[in-house]
N, CA, C and O atoms as CSV, one atom per row, in Angstrom:
chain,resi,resn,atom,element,x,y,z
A,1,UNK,N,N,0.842,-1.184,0.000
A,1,UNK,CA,C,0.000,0.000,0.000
A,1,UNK,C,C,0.884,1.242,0.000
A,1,UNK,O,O,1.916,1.269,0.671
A,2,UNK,N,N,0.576,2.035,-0.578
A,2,UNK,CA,C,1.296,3.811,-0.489
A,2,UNK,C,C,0.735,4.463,0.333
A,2,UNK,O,O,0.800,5.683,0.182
A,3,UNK,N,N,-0.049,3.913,1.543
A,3,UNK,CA,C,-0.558,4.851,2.661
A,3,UNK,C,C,-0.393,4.094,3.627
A,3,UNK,O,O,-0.056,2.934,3.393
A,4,UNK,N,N,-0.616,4.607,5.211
A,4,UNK,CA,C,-0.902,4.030,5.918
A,4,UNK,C,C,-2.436,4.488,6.311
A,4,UNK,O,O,-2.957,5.573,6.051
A,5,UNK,N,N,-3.134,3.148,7.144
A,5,UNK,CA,C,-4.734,3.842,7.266
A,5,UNK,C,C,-4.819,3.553,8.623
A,5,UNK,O,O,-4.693,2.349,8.847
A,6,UNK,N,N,-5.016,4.360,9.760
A,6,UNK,CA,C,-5.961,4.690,10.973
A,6,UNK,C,C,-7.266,4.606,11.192
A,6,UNK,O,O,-7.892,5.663,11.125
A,7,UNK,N,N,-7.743,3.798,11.394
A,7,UNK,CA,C,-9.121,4.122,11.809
A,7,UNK,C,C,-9.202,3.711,13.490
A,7,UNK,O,O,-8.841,2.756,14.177
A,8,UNK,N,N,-10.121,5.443,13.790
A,8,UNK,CA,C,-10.259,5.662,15.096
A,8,UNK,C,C,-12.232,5.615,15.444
A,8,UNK,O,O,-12.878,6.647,15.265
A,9,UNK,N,N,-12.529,5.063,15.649
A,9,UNK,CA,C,-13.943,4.865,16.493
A,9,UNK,C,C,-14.315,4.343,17.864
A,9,UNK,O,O,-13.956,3.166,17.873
A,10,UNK,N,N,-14.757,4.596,18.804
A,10,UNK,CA,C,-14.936,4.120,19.520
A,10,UNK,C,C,-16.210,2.540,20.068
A,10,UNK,O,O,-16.168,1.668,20.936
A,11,UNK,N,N,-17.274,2.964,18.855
A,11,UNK,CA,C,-18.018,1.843,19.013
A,11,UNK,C,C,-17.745,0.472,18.053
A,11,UNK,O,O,-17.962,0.511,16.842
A,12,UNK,N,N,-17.289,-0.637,18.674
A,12,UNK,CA,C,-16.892,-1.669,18.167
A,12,UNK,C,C,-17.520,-2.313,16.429
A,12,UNK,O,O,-16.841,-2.774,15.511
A,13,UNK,N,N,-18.971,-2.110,16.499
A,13,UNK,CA,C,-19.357,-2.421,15.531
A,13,UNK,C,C,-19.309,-1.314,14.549
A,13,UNK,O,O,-19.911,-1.750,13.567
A,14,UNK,N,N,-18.892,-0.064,14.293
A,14,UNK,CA,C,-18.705,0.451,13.451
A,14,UNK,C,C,-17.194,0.355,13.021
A,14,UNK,O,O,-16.725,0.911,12.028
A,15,UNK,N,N,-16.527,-0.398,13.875
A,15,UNK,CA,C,-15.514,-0.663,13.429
A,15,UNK,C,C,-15.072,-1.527,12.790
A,15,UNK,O,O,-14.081,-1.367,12.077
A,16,UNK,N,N,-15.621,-2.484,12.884
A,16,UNK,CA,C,-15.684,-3.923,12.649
A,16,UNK,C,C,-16.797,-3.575,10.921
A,16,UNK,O,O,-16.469,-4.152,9.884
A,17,UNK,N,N,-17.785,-2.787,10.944
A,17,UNK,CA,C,-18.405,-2.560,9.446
A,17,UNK,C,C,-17.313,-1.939,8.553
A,17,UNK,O,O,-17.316,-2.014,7.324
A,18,UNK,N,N,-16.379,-1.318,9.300
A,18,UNK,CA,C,-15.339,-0.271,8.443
A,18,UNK,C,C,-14.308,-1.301,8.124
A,18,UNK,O,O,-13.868,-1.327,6.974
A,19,UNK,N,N,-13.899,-2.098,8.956
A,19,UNK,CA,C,-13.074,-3.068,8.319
A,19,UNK,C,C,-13.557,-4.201,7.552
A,19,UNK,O,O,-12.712,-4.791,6.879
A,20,UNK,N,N,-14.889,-4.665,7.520
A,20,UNK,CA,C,-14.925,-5.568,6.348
A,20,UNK,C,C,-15.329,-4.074,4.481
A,20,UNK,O,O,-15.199,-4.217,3.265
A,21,UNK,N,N,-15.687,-3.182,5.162
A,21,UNK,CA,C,-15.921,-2.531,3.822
A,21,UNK,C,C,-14.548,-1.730,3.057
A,21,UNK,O,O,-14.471,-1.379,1.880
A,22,UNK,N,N,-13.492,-1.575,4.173
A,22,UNK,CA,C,-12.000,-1.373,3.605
A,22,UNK,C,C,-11.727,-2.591,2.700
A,22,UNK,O,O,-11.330,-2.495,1.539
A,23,UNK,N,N,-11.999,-3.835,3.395
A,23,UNK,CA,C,-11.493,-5.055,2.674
A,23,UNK,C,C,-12.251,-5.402,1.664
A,23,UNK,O,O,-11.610,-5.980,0.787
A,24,UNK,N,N,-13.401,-5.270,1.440
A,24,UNK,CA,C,-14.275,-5.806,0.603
A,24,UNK,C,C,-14.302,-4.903,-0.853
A,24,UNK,O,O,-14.663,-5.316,-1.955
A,25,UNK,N,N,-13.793,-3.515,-0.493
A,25,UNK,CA,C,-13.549,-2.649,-1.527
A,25,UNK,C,C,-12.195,-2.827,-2.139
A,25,UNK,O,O,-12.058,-2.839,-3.362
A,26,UNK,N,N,-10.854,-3.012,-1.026
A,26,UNK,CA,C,-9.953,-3.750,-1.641
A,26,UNK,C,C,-9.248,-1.970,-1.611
A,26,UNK,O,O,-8.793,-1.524,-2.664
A,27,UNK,N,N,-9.239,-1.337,-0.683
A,27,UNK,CA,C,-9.266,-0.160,-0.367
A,27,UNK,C,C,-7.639,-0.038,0.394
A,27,UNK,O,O,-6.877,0.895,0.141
A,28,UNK,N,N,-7.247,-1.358,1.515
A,28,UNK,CA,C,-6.522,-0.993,2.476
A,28,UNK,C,C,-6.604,-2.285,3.029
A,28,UNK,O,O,-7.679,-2.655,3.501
A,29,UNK,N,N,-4.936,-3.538,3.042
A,29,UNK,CA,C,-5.319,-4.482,3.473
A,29,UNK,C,C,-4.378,-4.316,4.788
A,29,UNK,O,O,-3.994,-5.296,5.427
A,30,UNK,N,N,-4.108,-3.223,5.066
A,30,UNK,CA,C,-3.543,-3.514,6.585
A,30,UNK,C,C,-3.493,-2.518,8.094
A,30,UNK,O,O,-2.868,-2.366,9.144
A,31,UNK,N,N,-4.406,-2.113,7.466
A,31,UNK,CA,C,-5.152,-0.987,8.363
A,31,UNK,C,C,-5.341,-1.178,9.857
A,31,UNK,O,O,-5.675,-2.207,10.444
A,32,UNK,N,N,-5.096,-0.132,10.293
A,32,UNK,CA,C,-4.998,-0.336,11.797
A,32,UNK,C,C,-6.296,0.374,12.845
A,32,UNK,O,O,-6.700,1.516,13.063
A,33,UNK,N,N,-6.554,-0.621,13.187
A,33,UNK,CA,C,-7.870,-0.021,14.580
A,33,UNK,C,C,-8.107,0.124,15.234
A,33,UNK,O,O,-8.157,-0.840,15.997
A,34,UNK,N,N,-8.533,1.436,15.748
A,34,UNK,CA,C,-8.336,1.767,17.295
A,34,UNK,C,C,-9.567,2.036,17.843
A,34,UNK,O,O,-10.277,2.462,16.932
A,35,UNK,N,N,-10.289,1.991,19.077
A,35,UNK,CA,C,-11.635,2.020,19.829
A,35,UNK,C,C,-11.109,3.632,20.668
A,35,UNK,O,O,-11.936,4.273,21.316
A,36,UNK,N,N,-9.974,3.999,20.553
A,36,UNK,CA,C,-9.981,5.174,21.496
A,36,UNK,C,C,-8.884,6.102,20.762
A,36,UNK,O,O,-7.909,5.488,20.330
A,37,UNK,N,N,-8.914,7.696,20.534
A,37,UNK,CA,C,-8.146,8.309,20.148
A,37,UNK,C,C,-6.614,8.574,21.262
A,37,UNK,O,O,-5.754,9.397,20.949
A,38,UNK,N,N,-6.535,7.852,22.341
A,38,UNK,CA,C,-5.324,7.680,22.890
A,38,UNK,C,C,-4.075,6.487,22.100
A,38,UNK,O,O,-2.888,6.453,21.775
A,39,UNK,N,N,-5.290,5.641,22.092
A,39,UNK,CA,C,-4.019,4.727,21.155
A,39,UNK,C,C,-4.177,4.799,19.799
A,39,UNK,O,O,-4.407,3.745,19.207
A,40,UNK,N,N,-4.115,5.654,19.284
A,40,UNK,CA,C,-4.422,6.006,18.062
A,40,UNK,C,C,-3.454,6.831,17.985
A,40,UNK,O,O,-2.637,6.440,17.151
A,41,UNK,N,N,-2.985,8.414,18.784
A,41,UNK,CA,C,-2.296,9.051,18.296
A,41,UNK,C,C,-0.752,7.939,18.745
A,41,UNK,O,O,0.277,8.112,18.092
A,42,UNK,N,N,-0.776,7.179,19.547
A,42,UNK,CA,C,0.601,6.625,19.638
A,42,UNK,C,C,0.930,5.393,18.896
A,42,UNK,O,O,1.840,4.639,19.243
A,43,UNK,N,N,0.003,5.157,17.633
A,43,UNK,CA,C,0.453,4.413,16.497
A,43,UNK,C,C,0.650,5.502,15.419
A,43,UNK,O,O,1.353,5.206,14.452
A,44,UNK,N,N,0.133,6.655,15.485
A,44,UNK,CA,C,0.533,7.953,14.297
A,44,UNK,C,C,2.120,7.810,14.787
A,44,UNK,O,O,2.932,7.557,13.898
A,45,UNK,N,N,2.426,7.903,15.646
A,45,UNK,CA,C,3.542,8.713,16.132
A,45,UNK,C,C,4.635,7.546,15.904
A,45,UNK,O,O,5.818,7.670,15.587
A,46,UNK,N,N,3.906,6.405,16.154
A,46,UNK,CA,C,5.165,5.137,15.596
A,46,UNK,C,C,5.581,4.799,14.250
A,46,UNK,O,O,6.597,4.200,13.896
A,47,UNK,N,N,4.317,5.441,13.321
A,47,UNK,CA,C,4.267,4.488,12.081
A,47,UNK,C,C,5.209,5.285,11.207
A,47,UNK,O,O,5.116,6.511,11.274
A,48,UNK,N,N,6.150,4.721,10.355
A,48,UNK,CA,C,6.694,4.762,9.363
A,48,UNK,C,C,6.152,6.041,8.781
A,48,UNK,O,O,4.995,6.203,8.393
A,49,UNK,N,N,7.586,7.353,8.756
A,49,UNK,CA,C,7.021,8.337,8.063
A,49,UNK,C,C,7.290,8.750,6.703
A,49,UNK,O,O,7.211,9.855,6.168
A,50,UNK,N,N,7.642,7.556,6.242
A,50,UNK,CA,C,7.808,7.666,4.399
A,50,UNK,C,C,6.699,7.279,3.626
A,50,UNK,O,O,6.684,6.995,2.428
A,51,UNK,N,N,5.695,7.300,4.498
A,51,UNK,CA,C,4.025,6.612,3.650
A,51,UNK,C,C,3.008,7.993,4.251
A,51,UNK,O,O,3.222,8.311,5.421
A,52,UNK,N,N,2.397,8.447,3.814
A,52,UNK,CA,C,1.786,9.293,4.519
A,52,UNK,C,C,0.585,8.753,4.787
A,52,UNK,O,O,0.228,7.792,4.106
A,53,UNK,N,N,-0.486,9.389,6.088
A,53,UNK,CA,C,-1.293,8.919,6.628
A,53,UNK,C,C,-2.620,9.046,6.551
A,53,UNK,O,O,-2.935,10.230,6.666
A,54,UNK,N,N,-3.492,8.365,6.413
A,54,UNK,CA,C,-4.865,8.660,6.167
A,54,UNK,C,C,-5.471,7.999,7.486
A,54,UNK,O,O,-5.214,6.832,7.778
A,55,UNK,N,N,-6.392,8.915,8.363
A,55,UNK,CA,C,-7.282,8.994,9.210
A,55,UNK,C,C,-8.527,8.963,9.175
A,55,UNK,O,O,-9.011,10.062,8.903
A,56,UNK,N,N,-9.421,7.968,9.376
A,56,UNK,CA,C,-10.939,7.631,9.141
A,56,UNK,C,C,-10.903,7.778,10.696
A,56,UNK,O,O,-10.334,7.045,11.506
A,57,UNK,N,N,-11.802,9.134,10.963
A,57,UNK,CA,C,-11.862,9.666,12.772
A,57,UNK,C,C,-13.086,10.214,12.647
A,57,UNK,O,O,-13.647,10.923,11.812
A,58,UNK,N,N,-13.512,9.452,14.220
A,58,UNK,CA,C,-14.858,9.827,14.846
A,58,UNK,C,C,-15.153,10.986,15.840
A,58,UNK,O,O,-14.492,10.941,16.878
A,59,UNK,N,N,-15.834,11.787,15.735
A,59,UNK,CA,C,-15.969,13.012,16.523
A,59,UNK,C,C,-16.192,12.354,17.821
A,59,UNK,O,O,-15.176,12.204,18.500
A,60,UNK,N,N,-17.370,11.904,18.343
A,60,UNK,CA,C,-18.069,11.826,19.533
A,60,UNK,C,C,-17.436,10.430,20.133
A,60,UNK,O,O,-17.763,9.276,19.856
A,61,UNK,N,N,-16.280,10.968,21.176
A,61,UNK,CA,C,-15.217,9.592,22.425
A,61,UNK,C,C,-15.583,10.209,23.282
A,61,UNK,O,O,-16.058,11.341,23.379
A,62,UNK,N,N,-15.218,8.966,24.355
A,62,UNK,CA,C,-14.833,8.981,25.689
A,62,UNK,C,C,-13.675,10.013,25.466
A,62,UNK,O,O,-13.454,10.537,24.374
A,63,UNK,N,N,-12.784,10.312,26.890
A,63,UNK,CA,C,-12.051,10.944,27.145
A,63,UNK,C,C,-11.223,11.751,26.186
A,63,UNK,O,O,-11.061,12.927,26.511
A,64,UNK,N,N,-10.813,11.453,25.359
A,64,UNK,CA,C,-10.090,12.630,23.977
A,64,UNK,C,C,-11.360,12.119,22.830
A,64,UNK,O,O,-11.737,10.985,22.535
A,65,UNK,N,N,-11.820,13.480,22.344
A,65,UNK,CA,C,-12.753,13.250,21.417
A,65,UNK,C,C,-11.970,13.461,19.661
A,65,UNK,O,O,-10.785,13.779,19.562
A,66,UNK,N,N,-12.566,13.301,18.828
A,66,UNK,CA,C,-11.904,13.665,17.506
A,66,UNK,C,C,-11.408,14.865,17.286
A,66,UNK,O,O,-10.564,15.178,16.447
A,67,UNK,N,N,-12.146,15.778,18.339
A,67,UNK,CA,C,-11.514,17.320,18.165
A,67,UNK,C,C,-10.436,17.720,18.631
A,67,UNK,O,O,-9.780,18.703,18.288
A,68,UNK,N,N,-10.106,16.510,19.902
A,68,UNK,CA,C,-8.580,16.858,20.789
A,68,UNK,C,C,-8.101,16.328,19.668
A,68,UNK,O,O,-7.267,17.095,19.186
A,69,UNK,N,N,-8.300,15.031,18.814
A,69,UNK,CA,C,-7.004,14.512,18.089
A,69,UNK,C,C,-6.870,15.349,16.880
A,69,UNK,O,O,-5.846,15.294,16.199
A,70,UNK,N,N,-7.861,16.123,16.585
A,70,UNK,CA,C,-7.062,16.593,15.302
A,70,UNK,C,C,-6.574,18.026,15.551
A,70,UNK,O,O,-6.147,18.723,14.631
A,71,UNK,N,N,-6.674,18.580,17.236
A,71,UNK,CA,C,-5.910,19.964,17.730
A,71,UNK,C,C,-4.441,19.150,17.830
A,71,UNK,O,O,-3.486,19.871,17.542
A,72,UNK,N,N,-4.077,17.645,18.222
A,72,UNK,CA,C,-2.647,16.920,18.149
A,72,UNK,C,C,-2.089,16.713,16.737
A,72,UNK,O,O,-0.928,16.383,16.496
A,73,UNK,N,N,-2.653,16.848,16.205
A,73,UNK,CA,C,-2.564,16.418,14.703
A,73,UNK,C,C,-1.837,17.309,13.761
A,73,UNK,O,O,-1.034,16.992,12.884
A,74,UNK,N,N,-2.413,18.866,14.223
A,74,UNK,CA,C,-2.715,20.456,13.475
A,74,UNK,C,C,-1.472,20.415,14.422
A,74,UNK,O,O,-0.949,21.495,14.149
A,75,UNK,N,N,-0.775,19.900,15.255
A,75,UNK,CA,C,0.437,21.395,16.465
A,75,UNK,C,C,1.300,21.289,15.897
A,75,UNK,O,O,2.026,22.271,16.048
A,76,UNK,N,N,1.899,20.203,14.907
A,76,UNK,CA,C,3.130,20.087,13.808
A,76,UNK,C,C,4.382,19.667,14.178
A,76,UNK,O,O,5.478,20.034,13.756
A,77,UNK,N,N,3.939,18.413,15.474
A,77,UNK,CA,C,4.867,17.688,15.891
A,77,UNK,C,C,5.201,16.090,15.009
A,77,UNK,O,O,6.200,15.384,15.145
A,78,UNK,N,N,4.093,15.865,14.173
A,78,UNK,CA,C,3.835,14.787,13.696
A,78,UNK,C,C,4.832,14.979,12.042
A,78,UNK,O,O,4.511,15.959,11.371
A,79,UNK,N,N,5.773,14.219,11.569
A,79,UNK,CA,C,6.230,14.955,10.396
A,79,UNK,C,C,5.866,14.240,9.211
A,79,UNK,O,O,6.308,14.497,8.091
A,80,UNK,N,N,4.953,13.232,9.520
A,80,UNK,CA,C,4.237,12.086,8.564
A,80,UNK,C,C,3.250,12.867,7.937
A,80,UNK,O,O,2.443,13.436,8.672
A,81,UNK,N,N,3.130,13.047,6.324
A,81,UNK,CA,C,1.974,13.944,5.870
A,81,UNK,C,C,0.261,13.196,6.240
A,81,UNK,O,O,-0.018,12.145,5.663
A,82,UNK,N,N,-0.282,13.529,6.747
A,82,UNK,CA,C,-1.655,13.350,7.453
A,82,UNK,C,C,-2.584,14.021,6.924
A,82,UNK,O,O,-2.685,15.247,6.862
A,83,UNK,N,N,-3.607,12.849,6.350
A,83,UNK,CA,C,-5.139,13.427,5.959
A,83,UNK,C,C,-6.039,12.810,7.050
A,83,UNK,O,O,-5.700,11.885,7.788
A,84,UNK,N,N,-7.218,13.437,7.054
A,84,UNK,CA,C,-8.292,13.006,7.555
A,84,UNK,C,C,-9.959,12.734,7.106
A,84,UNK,O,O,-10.461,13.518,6.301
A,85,UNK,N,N,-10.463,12.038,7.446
A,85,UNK,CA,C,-11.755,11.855,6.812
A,85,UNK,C,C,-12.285,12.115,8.399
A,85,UNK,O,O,-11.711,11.702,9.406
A,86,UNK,N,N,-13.347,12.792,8.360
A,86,UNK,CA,C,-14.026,12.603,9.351
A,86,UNK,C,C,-15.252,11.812,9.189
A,86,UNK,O,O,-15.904,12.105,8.187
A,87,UNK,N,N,-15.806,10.712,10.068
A,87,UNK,CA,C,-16.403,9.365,10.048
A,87,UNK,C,C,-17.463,9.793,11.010
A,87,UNK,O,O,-16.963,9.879,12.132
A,88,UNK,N,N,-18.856,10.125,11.005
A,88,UNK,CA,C,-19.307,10.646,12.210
A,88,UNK,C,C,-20.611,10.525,12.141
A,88,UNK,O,O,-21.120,10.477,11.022
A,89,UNK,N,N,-21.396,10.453,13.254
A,89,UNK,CA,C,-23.285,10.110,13.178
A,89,UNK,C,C,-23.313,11.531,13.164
A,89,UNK,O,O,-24.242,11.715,12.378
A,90,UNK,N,N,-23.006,12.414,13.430
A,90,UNK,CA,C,-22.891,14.237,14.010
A,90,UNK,C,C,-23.857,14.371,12.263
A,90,UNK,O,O,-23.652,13.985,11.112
A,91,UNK,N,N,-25.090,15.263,13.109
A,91,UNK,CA,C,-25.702,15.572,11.614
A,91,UNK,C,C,-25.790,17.487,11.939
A,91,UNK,O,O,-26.594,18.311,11.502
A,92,UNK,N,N,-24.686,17.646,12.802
A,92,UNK,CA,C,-25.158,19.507,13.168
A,92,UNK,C,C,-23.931,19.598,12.151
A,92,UNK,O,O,-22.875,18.984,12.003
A,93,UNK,N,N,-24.745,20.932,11.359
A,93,UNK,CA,C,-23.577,21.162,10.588
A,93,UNK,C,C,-22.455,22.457,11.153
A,93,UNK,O,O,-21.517,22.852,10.460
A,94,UNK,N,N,-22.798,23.029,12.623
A,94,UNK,CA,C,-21.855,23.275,12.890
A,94,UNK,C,C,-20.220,22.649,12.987
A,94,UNK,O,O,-19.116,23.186,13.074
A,95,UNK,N,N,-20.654,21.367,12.929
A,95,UNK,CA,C,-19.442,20.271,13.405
A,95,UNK,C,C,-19.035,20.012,11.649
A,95,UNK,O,O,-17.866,19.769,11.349
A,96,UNK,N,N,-19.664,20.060,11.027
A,96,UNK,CA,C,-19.010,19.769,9.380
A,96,UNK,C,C,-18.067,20.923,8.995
A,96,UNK,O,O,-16.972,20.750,8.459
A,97,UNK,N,N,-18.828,22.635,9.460
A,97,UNK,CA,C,-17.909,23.665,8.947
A,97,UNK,C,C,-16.596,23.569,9.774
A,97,UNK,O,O,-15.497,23.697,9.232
A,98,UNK,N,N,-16.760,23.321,11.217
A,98,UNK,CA,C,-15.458,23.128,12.006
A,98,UNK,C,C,-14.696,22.027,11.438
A,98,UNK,O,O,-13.617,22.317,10.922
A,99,UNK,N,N,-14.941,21.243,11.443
A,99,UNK,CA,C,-13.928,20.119,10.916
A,99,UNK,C,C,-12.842,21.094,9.850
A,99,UNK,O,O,-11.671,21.473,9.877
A,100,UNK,N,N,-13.970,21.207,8.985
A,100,UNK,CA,C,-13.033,22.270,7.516
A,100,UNK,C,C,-11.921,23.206,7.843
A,100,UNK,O,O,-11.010,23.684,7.168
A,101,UNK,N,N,-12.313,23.329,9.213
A,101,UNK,CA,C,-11.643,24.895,9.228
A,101,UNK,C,C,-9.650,23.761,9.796
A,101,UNK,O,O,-8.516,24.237,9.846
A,102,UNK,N,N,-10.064,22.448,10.055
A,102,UNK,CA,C,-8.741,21.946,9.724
A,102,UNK,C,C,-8.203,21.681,8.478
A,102,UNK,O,O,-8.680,21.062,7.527
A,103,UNK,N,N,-6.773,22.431,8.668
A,103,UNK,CA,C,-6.577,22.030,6.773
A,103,UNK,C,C,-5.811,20.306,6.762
A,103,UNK,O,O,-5.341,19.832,5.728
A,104,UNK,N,N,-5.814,19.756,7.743
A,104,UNK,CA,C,-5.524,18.153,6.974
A,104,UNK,C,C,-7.206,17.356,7.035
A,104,UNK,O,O,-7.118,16.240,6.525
A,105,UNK,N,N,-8.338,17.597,7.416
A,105,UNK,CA,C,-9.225,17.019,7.090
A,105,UNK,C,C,-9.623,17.517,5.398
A,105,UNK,O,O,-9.738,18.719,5.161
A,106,UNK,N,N,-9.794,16.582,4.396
A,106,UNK,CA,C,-9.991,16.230,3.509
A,106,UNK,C,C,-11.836,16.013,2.874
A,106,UNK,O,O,-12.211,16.464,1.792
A,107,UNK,N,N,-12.562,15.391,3.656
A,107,UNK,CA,C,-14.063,14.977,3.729
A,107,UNK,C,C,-14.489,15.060,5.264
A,107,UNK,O,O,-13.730,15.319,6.198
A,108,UNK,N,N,-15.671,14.825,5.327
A,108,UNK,CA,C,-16.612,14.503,6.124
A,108,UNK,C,C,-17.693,13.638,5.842
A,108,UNK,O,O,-18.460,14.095,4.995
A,109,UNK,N,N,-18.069,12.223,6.418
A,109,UNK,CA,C,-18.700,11.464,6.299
A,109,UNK,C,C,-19.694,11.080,6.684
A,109,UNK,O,O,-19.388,10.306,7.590
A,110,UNK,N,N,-20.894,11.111,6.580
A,110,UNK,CA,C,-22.110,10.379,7.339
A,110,UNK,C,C,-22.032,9.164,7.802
A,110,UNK,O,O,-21.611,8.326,7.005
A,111,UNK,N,N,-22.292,8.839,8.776
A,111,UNK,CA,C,-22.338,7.397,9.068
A,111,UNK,C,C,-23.972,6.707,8.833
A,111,UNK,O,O,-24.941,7.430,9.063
A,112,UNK,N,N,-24.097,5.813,8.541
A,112,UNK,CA,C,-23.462,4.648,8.162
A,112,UNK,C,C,-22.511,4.849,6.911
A,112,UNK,O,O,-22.939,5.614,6.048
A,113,UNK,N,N,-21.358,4.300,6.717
A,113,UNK,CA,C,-20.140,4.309,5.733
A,113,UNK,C,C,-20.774,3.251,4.940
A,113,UNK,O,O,-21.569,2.349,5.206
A,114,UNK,N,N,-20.073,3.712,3.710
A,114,UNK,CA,C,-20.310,2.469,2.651
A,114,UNK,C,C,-19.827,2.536,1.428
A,114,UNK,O,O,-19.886,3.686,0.992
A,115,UNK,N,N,-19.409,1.831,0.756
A,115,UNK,CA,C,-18.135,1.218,0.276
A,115,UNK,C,C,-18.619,2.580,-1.172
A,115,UNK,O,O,-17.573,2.729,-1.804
A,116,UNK,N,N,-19.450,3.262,-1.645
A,116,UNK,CA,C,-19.943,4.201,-2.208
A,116,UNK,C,C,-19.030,5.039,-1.596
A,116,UNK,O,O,-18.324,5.648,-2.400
A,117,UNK,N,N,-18.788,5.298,-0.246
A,117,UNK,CA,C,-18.308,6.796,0.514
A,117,UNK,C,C,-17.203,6.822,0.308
A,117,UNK,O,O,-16.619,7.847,-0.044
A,118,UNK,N,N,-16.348,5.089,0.568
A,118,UNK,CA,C,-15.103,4.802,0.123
A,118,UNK,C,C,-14.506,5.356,-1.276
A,118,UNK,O,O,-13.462,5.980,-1.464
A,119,UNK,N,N,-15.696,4.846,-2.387
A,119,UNK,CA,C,-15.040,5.041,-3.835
A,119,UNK,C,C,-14.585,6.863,-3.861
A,119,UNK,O,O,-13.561,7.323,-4.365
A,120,UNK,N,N,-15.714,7.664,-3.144
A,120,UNK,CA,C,-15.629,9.350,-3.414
A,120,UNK,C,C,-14.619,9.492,-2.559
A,120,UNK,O,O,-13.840,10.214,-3.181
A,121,UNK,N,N,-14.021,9.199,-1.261
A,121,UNK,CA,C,-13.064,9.201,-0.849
A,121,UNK,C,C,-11.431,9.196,-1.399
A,121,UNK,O,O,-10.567,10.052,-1.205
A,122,UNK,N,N,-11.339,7.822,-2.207
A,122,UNK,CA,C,-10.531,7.422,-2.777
A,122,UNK,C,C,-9.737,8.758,-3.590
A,122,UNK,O,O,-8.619,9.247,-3.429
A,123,UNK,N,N,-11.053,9.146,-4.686
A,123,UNK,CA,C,-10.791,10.381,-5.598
A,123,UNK,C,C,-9.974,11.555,-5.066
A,123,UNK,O,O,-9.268,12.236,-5.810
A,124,UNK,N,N,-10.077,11.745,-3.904
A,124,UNK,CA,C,-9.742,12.930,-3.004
A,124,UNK,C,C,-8.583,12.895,-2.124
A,124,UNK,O,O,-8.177,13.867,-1.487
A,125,UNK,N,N,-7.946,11.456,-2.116
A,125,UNK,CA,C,-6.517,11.404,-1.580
A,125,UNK,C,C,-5.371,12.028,-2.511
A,125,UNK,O,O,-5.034,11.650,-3.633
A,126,UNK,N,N,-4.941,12.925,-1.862
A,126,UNK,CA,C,-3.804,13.734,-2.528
A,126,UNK,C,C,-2.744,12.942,-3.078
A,126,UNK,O,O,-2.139,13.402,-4.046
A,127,UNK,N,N,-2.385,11.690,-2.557
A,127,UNK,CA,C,-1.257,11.595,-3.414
A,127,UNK,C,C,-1.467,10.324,-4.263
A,127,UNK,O,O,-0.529,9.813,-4.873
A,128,UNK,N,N,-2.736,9.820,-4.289
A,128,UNK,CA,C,-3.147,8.726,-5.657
A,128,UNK,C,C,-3.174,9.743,-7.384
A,128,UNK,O,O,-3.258,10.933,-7.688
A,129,UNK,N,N,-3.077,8.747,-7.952
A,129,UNK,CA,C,-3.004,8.979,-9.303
A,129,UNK,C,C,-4.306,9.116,-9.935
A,129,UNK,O,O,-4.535,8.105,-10.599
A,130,UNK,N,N,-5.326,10.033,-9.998
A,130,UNK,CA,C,-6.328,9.943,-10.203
A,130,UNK,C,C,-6.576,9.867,-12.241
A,130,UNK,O,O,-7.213,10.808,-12.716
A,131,UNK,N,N,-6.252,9.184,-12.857
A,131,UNK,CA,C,-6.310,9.135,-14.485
A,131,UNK,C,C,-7.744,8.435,-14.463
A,131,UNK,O,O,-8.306,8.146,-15.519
């Protein structure tokens, strides 16, 4: 793969839908999953920074929510190039214009995900070859 992929959610079964629809799209076969944005930023911070990173992140956690991780994300300690999708039930669109106002989030997603959200996704990663 030419990326690495994060996915951060906290509820198990949306995680578990995101990983058979990564695989089933044929999207990302080694993607990594996390139930909490604590161990999440300390696999950003381990992973190999010659692949850059793509983040499928959920607004609404326990203790660090999607908004602490992407204020860790934005402070420019991380030197791995980092996108984000935001992955979220959140239907206020105050929370869609905020997201934007980060410049490594990329989309914003409705949940339920589906392998449709994946394909428009795909288009929008900066460093694929879009022909």
């Amino acid at each position: 793969m030419d990326f690495n992929l994060v996915i951060v959610d906290d509820d198990e079964i949306n995680l578990m839908l995101l990983k058979r629809i990564i695989q089933k799209a044929g999207f990302h076969d080694n993607a990594h999953f996390f139930n909490s944005a604590e161990k999440a930023i300390m696999c950003i911070n381990e992973i190999e920074a010659s692949k850059p990173i793509l983040v499928f992140l959920d607004i609404n956690m326990p203790v660090m929510d999607g908004w602490e991780l992407l204020d860790i994300l934005h402070q420019g300690n991380i030197k791995t190039d980092i996108n984000v999708i935001m992955v979220t039930s959140s239907i206020d669109l105050s929370d869609k214009i905020k997201a934007f106002t980060y410049p490594k989030v990329i989309d914003f997603v409705a949940k339920p995900f589906d392998i449709e959200a994946l394909k428009k996704i795909e288009k929008k990663l900066p460093w694929r070859n879009h022909t």
